[in-house]
C-alpha positions in Angstrom: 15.5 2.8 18.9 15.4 6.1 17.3 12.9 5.5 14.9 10.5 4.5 17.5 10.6 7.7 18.5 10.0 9.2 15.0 7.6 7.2 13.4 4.4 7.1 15.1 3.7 3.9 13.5 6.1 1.7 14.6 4.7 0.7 18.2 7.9 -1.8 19.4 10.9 -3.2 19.1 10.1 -5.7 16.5 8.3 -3.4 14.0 11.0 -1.1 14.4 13.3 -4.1 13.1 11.2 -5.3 10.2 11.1 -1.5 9.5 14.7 -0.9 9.7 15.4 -4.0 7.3 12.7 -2.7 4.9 14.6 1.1 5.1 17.6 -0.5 4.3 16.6 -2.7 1.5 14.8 0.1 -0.2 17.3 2.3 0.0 19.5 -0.1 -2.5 16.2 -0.4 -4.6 16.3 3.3 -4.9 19.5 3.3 -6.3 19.1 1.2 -9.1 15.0 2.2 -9.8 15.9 4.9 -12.0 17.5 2.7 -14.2 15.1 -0.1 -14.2 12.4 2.1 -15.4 14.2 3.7 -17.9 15.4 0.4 -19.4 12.5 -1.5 -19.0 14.1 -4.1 -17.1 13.0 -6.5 -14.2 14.9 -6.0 -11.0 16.0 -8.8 -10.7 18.8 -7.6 -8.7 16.3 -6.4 -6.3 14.8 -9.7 -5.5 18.3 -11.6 -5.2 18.8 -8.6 -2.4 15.1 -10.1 -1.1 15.7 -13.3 -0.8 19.3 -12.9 0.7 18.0 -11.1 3.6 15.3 -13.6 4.5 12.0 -11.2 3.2 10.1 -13.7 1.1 9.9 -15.7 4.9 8.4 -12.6 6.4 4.7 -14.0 6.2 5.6 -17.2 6.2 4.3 -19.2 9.8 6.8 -19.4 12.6 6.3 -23.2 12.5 7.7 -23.7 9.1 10.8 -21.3 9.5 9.0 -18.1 8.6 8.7 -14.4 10.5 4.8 -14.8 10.3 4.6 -10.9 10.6 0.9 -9.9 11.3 -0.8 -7.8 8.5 0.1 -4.7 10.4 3.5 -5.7 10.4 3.8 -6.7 6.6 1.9 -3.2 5.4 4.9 -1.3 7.3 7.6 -3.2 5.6 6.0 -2.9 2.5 5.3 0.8 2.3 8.9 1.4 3.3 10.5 -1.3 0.2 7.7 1.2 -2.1 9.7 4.4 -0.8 13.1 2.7 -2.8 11.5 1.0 -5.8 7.4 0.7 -5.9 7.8 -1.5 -8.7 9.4 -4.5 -6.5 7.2 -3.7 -3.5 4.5 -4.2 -5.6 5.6 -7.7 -7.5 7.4 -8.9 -3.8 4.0 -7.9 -1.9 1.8 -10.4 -3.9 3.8 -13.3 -2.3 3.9 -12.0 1.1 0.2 -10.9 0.8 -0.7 -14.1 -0.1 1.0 -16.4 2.6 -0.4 -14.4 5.1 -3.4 -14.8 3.5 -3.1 -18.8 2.9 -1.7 -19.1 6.6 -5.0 -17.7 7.6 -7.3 -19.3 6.4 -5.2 -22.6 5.9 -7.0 -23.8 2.7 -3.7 -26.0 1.4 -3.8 -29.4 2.4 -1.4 -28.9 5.4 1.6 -31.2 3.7 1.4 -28.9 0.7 1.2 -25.7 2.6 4.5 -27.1 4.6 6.6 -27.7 1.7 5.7 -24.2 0.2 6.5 -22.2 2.9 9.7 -24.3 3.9 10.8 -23.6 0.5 9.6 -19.6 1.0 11.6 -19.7 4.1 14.8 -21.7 3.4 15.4 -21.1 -0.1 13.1 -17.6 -1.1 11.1 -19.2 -3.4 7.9 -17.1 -4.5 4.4 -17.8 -5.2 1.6 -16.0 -6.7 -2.3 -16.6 -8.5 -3.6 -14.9 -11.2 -7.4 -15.3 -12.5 -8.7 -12.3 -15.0 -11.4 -12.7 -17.2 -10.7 -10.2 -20.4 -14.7 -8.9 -20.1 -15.1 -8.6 -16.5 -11.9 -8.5 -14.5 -10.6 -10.7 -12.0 -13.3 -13.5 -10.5 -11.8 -12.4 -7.3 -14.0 -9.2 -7.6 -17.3 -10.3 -8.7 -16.3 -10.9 -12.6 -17.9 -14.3 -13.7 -15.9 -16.2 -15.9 -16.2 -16.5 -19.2 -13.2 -18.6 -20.6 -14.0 -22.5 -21.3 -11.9 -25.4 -20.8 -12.6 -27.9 -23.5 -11.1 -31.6 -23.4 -9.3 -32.2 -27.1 -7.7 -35.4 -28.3 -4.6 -33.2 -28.4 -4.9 -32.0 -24.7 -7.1 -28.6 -23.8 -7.9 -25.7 -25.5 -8.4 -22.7 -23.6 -10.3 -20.0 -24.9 
């Protein structure tokens, strides 16, 4: 393939396919990113394009109908979907970072983790985490939390 032979990163066949597919979906992101940032709106059109062409299965593992791309593999596909629309690479790359993450260390209880990533694979659903503390960040980089949980007759308050 031709871009084997012009991108010093791509080291075979099947990197040069997630790359083509990741060229070719950016370049319909690019089109329409002007236009996103200057209205303000979520791509959403960008993401139907995702999950039509199989992307939010391309960390998923092999075994439950994912692409279970290697880290290496995921970083070239997402720095090419950033070249068309960062903005979607960056929102798209939290679920891909994550199942790879989740199928490596295998934390899930394993009929859980199934049903996720058949449902990744089969139907594009997404998944993400968020923990920030407003004080100290995210616990996920040394912040200690701060926000309480506190049992009420009415159900939890949060604060």
């Amino acid at each position: 393939m031709a871009s084997q032979h012009t991108d010093p990163m791509i080291r075979n066949e099947r990197e040069a396919r997630l790359a083509e597919r990741a060229d070719r979906l950016a370049a319909a992101f690019a089109d329409r990113a002007e236009a996103h940032d200057r209205e303000g709106s979520f791509p959403f059109d960008n993401f139907t394009d995702l999950k039509r062409d199989g992307y939010m299965k391309l960390t998923v593992p092999a075994a439950y109908g994912g692409e279970e791309a290697t880290l290496y593999e995921m970083l070239l596909a997402q720095e090419r979907l950033a070249r068309g629309d960062g903005s979607t690479a960056l929102a798209v790359g939290w679920h891909v970072g994550l199942m790879l993450h989740w199928r490596t260390v295998r934390t899930w209880p394993e009929a859980l983790f199934a049903q996720v990533c058949r449902e990744a694979a089969e139907r594009g659903a997404m998944l993400n985490h968020f923990a920030s503390e407003p004080a100290t960040g995210s616990p996920s980089r040394g912040g200690l939390p701060q926000t309480q949980a506190v049992r009420t007759d009415g159900g939890w308050l949060v604060t």
